[in-house]
N, C-alpha and C positions, 0 to 999 in steps of 0.2 A: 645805221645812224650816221650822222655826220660828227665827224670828230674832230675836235678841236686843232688848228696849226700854229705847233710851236715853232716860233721863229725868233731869232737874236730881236733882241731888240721890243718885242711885245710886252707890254704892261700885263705884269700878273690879273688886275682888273680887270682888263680887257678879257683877258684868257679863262678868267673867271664868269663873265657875262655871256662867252658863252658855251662856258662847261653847262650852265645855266639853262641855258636853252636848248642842248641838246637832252639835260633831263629831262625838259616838260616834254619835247618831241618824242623823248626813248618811251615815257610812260605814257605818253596817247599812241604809241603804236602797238602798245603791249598791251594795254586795255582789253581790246576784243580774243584776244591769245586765251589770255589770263581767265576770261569769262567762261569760252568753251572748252579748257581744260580738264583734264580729268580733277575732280575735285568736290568736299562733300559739297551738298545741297546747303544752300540759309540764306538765310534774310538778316539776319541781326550783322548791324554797322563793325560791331567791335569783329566778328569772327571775317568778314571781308575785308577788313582792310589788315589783316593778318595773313589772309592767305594771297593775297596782292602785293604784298611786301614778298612772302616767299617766292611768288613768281618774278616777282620784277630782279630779288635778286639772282634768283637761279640764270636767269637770261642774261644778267650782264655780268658774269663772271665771267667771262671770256674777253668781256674789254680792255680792261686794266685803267677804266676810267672814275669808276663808281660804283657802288654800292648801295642796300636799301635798308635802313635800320628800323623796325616798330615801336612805337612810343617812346621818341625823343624826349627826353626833359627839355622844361620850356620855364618861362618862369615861375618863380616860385614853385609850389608843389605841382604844375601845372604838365601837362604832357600832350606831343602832338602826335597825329599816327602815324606819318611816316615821316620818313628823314631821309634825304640824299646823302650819301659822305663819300669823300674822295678815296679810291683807292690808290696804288703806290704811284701809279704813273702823272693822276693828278698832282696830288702833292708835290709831285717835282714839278712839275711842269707852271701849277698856278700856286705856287706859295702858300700854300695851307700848311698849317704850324703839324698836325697829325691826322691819323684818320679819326679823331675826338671832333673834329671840324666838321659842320652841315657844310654841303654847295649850297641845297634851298630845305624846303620840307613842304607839306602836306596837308592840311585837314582836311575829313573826306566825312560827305553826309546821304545818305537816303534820302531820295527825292521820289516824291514831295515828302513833308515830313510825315510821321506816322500815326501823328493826333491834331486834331485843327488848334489848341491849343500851343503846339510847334511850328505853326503852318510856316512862320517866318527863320526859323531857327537858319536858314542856308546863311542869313541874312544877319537877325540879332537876335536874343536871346531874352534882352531888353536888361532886367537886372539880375538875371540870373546868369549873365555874359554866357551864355551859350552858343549864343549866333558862331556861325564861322566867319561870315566877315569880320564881323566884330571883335573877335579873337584880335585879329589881325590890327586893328585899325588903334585897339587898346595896349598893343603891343604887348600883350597874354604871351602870344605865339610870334614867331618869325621875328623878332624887335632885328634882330642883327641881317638882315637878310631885306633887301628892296621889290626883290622877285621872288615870288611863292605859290606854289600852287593850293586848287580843291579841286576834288575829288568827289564826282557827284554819281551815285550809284539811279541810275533812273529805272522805277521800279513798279510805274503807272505812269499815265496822262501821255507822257512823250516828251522831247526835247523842246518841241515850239510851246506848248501849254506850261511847261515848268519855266521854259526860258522869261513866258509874258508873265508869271505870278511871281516870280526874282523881281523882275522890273516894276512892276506894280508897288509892291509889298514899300518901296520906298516914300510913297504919298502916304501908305496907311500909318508908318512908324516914326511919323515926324514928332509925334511926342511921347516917344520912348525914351523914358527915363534911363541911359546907359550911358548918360556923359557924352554922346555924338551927337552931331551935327548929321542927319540925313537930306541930302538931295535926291535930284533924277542926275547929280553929277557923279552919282556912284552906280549907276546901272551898267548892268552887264554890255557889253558891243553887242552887235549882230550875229549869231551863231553860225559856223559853218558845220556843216552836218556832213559825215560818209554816212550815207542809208544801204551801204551794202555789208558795210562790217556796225552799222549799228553805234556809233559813237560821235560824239560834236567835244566842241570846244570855243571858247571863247576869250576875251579878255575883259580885266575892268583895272580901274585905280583911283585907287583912296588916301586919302589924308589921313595921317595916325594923329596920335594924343601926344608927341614928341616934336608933331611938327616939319616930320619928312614924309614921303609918300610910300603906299606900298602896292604894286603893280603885280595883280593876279592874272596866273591861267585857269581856266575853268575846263576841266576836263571830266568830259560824262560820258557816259557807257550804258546802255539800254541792256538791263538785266535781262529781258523777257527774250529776245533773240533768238539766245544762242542757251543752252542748258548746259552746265556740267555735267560730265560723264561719271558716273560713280566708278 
């Protein structure tokens, strides 16, 4: 991974945007590691993104940049799955008050969803706020935080058919009762795909309900690939 240069004179900010971006890089490289791992077998969202926290952190202990925490508190009684936080050398380096401080966090969904009733949940929830964007956009999740990742477990169809039904799903949900505003100015970018390790990613950005923006990475991982090794 590329690590951040500390230099006199650098805005903690700065240093912070891109402690930033080396997380989302560290966790789309680790993505496909993580998948053919020895590790049990599942399907179910909560038990993945448990054992993807245990990997990511196991791998970046050696850093002394970062760290991966499962189910951040968020607001209110709300929790996200994962959470980036600085270890010792961050803190010094980007002014983070402790390691109690997120760099970014996480929500992470099964793609496609797992009932047509969910079909849009990557997306919104509508008033059941479950969406993961929408999370975001109602500042549920990430409110402190302008950069934030998801985490898309692809688990049928493939990256380009999940990518068009993201993109889509925003004409269908123009009157979804969840307090947003939907356009096609929240659709995903253009995906870039590694088809040899099985994983894409992309970007998008959204207006929250406060009035700032929140700038997602989309990071997905094709379950079927690669199998865990028991």
């Amino acid at each position: 991974m590329h690590e951040p240069s500390v230099k006199a004179g650098n805005a903690p900010a700065k240093l912070k945007s891109i402690l930033v971006s080396n997380v989302m890089d560290f966790v789309f490289e680790h993505l496909d590691a993580w998948r053919d791992s020895k590790r049990e077998p599942c399907v179910a969202e909560s038990k993945l993104n448990e054992q993807l926290c245990v990997h990511l952190s196991y791998k970046a202990r050696n850093d002394g940049l970062f760290l991966f925490h499962h189910e951040q508190s968020q607001a209110g009684q709300r929790r996200i799955d994962i959470a980036a936080k600085p270890a010792s050398a961050a803190i010094l380096a980007c002014g983070y008050e402790s390691m109690h401080d997120s760099i970014t966090v996480f929500e992470a969904k099964r793609l496609p969803a797992s009932t047509k009733a969910r079909r849009d949940e990557y997306v919104t929830g509508c008033t059941a706020t479950s969406g993961g964007i929408q999370r975001f956009r109602l500042c549920l999740h990430g409110q402190e935080h302008d950069t934030a990742g998801m985490i898309g477990y692809v688990q049928k169809d493939g990256f380009e058919s999940v990518h068009s039904h993201i993109n889509s799903s925003f004409a269908r949900i123009t009157g979804c009762t969840d307090g947003l505003e939907w356009t096609q100015d929240d659709s995903l970018n253009p995906l870039e795909i590694d088809k040899i390790c099985g994983k894409a990613r992309t970007e998008s950005a959204h207006s929250r309900c406060d009035g700032t923006t929140i700038r997602l990475h989309h990071l997905w991982i094709d379950m079927n690939l690669g199998q865990p090794h028991e």
